[in-house]
N, C-alpha and C positions, 0 to 999 in steps of 0.2 A: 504494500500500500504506500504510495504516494502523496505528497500534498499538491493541495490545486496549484496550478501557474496562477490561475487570475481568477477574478469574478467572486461569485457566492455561489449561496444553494437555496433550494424554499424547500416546505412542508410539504408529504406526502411528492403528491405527482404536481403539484400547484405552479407548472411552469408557465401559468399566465400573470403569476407575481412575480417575470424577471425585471429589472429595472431599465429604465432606458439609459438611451446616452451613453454607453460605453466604450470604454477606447477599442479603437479600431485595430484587427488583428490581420494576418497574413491568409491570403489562403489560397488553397491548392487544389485542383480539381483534379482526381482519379478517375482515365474510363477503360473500364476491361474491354479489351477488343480480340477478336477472334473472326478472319477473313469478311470482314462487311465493309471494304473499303470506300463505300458510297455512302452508308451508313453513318461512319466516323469523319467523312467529310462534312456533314450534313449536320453531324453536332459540334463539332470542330468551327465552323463556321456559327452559328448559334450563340458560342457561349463566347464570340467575338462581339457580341451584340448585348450582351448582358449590361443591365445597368450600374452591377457590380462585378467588373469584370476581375477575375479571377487574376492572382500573383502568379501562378503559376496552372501549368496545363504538363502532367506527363499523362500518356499509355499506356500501358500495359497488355501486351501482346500475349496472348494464350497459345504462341507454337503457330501459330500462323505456316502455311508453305512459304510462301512470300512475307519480307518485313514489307507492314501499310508504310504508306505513305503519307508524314506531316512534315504540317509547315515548319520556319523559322521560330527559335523561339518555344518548341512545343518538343517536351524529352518524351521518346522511344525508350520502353525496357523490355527487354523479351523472356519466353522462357520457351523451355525444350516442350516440344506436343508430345502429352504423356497423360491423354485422355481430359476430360474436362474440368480443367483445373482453375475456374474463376476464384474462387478463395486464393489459392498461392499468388495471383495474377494481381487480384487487391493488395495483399502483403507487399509484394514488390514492386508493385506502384506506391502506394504508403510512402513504402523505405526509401524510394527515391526521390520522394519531397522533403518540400522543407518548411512548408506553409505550418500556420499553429492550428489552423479550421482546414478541415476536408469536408469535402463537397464527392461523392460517390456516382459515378452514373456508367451506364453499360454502353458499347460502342452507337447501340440501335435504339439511343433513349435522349430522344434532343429536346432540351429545355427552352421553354419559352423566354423574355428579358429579362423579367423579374426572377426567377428560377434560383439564381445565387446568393442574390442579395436576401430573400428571403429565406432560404435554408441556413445561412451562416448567424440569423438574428438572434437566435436561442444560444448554440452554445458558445456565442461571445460572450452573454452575459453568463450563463449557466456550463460550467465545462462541464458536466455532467450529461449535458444533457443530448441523445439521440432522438435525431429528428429523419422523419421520413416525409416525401414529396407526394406526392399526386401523380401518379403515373394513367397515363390516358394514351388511348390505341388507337392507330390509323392503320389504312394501308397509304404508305408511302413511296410504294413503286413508282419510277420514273419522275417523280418528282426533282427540279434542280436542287443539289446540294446547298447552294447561297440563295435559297428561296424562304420566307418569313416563316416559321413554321409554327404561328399563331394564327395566319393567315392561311394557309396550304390544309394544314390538321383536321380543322373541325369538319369542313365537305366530306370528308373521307373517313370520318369517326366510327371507329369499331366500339364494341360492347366492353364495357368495365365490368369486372367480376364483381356480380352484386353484394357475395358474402364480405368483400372488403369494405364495398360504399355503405354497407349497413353496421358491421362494426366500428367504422369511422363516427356514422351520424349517432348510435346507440353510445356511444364512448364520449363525444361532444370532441370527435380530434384526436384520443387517447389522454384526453384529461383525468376521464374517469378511468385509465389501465388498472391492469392488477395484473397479478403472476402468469397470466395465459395470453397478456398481449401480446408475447414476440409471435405470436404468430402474425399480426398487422405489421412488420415491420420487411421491407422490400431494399433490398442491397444495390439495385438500379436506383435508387431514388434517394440517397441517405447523404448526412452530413452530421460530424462528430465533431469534435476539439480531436488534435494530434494526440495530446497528453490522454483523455481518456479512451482512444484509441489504443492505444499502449499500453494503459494500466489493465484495462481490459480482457486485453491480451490477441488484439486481431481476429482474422478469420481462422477458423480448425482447417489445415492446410490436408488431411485427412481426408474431406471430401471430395471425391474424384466422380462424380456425376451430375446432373445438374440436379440444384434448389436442393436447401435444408441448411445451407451452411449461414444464412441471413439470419433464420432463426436461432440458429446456434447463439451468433453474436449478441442479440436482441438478447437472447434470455439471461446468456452470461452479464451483461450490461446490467440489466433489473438485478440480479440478483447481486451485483457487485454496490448496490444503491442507486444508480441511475435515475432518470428522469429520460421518459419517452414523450415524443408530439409527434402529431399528424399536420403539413401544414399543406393545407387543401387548397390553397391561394402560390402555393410552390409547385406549378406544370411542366412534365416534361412529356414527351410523346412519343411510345414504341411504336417502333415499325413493323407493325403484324399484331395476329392479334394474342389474346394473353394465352400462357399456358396451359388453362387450364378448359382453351375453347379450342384444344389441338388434341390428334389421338396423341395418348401419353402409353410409352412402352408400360405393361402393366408389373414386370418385375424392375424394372427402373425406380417406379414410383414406391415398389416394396422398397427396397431399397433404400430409399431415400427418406422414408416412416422410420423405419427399423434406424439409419443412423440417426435422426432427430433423439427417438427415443431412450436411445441409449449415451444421449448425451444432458436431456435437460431432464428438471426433474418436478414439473410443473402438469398438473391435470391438463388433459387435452392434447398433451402431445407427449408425454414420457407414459410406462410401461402401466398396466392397472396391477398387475398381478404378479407378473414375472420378477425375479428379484435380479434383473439388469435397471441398469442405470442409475443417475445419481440420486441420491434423497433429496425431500422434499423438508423433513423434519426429524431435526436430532434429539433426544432425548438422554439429558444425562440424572443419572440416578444417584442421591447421596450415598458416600460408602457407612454412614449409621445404619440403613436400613437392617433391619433382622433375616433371615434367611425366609418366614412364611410371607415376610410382609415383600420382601422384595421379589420372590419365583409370582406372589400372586400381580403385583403389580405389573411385572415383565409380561407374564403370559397375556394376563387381560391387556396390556396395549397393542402387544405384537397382534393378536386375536383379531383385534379392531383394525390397525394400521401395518397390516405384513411390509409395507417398504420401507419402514422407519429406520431407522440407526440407535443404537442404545449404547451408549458409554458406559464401560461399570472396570470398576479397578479387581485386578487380579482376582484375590478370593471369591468376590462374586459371578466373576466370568467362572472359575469352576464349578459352584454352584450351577448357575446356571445350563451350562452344557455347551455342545460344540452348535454355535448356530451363527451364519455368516454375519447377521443385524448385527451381531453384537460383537464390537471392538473396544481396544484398550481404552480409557478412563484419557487415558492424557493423550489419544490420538487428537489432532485438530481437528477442530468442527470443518467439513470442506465447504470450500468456494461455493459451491451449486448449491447450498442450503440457504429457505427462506425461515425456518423455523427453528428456536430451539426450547425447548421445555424442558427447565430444572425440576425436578422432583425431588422435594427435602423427607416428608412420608410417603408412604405408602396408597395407591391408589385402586380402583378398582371402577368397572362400571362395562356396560352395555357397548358394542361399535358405534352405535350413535352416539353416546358421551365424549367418545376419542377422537371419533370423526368430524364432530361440529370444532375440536380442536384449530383445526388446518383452517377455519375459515373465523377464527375469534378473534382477528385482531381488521384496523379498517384500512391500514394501508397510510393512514397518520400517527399511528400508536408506536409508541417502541415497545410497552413491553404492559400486561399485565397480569396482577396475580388472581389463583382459583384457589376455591377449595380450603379457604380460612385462611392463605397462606403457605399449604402444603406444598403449594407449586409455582410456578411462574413460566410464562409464554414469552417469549422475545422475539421479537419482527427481526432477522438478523442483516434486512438489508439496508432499512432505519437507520439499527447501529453501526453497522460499516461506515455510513454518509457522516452521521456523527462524529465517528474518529476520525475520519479522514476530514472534517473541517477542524475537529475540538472544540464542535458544538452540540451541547447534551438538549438543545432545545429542538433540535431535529430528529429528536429520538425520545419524545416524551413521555412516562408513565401514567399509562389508564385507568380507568378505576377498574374496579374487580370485574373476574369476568364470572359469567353464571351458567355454571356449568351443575350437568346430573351426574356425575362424575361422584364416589361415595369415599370417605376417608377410609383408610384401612382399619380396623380392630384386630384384637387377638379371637375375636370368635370369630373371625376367617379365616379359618384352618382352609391349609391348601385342599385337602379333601374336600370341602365343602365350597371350596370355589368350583374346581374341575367336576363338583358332582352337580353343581348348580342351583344348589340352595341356600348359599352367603347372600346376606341380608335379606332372608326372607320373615 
């Protein structure tokens, strides 16, 4: 973890509290390209027209047979063709800027005037913060390259994937996000600060086919504390229409589920059952607990929550037995997690008691306690943002949360859990 270069941060997702007026920063536009050499003329030419035109312009060549062709002025980076590698292809476009805002856009993705000036507005003030565009579909065949493409676009306007324009407009932008946004978030159309580009950690250079690897980033972002926007007034214009109004190889798109899922760890697109991919909610146990009070309280959560993670120090791990949830007491809570839940006693209750867990906090709370005190919930991406400004008002304590969740007793002998008659 890092400290910010510049700016501030707001509450929750509340990135329509950024401040105006802020000093003006460098920036760099990134476009993956891969043989559309009319394509890349066409936004090449485009983002020469921006209102804010851009510090810098490199490309990023995906193996191309032939290197495209750019102007003066505009860096070429290549890489060896070794299947569909846009994630690496961003990476090393990145790496060969120097701008402090990136500006993200695909060879076949030409932005209207405003296009830059408005993507870079959030995380000048907000380094935090990811921001996605407005992507809108033409056919753009034979059209001239140096042609206005505000003016060219709309006559020839293909269909917009409804499920996006209705998450946008349900979400007010991704004002109202929470943990299952990354999936609204689209890699042709994005703009970050450098710095949290990097803290981040880039794209997973891992995926070698196309789409998933956006999501990837999107999710690692939320989870790292982030601030996402939609900024619907920020257009750029694919040439063709979207992916998902094309036949799509159907083991491709396996594929491409299956590495999502095994990367994020958020409902809606990581695993429901399988014990692949990363947690969602850790859970650490105090090492007081007694042996009936802790087997019952481990079983009944895992019971409820099979993906969970459960920290427990040596002697309790043998107690409890060989079971992969459960690692050492002092492993780190990982990066992919949004939840953590201290457990001081002993707890017990129903999947719904455990389950209404994961959704007890509002996405402004940092942390609150159940159960008399027995417990405590932490929003762990709250607190991330927290330390990393050395602001505890960004991560503020809730009042209690009210939960059916029952304290443990000693007349809950583990027989009487496992047989099903504790607290009756």
């Amino acid at each position: 973890m890092t400290a910010p270069p510049w700016g501030t941060s707001v509450p929750g997702n509340r990135w329509d509290l950024a401040p105006d007026g802020t000093h003006r920063r460098r920036v760099s536009v990134v476009i993956t390209h891969f043989e559309q050499q009319d394509e890349l003329d066409r936004t090449l030419a485009a983002l020469r027209r921006q209102t804010r035109p851009p510090d810098e312009v490199v490309v990023a060549d995906d193996g191309s047979a032939t290197a495209p062709e750019v102007p003066a002025g505009v860096r070429l980076v290549r890489q060896h063709d070794d299947g569909f590698r846009a994630a690496a292809a961003r990476n090393l476009g990145v790496g060969a800027s120097t701008g402090e805002l990136l500006v993200l856009l695909d060879a076949d993705t030409t932005p209207e005037p405003h296009f830059v000036e408005r993507m870079v507005a959030l995380p000048e003030a907000l380094p935090e913060a990811l921001v996605v565009g407005r992507r809108r579909h033409a056919d753009l065949a034979g059209t001239a390259p140096d042609g206005s493409i505000e003016e060219v676009a709309p006559p020839r306007e293909l269909p917009e994937p409804a499920w996006l324009r209705e998450a946008y407009d349900d979400s007010r932008d991704l004002l109202g996000a929470d943990h299952t946004s990354h999936r609204f978030v689209i890699s042709a159309v994005l703009a970050c600060s450098r710095w949290w580009y990097d803290e981040v950690g880039g794209f997973d250079e891992t995926f070698s086919s196309y789409g998933g690897e956006d999501w990837d980033f999107a999710h690692r972002s939320w989870t790292a504390g982030g601030l996402v926007a939609h900024r619907r007034d920020a257009v750029a214009w694919h040439d063709g229409p979207d992916a998902g109004a094309r036949d799509l190889d159907p083991d491709a798109l396996l594929a491409e589920t299956v590495a999502v899922a095994d990367r994020t760890s958020a409902p809606g697109t990581t695993w429901r059952g399988l014990g692949r991919g990363p947690a969602d909610l850790v859970v650490t146990l105090a090492p007081t607990l007694g042996d009936a009070e802790l087997l019952v309280t481990v079983d009944s959560l895992l019971a409820a929550l099979p993906r969970a993670v459960v920290r427990l120090p040596e002697g309790h791990r043998e107690l409890v037995g060989a079971d992969p949830r459960v690692v050492p007491a002092e492993q780190d809570v990982p990066a992919s997690a949004r939840l953590h839940l201290q457990v001081r006693q002993g707890l017990s209750g129903d999947p719904a008691a455990w389950t209404s867990l994961v959704d007890g906090l509002d996405g402004c709370t940092g942390s609150r306690e159940l159960v008399g005190g027995r417990a405590e919930l932490q929003d762990l991406r709250l607190q991330r943002r927290a330390a990393r400004w050395g602001r505890p008002d960004l991560a503020p304590a809730g009042a209690p949360l009210d939960t059916s969740l029952r304290p443990w007793t000693e007349d809950v002998t583990l027989a009487a859990w496992l047989g099903g008659w504790a607290g009756r």
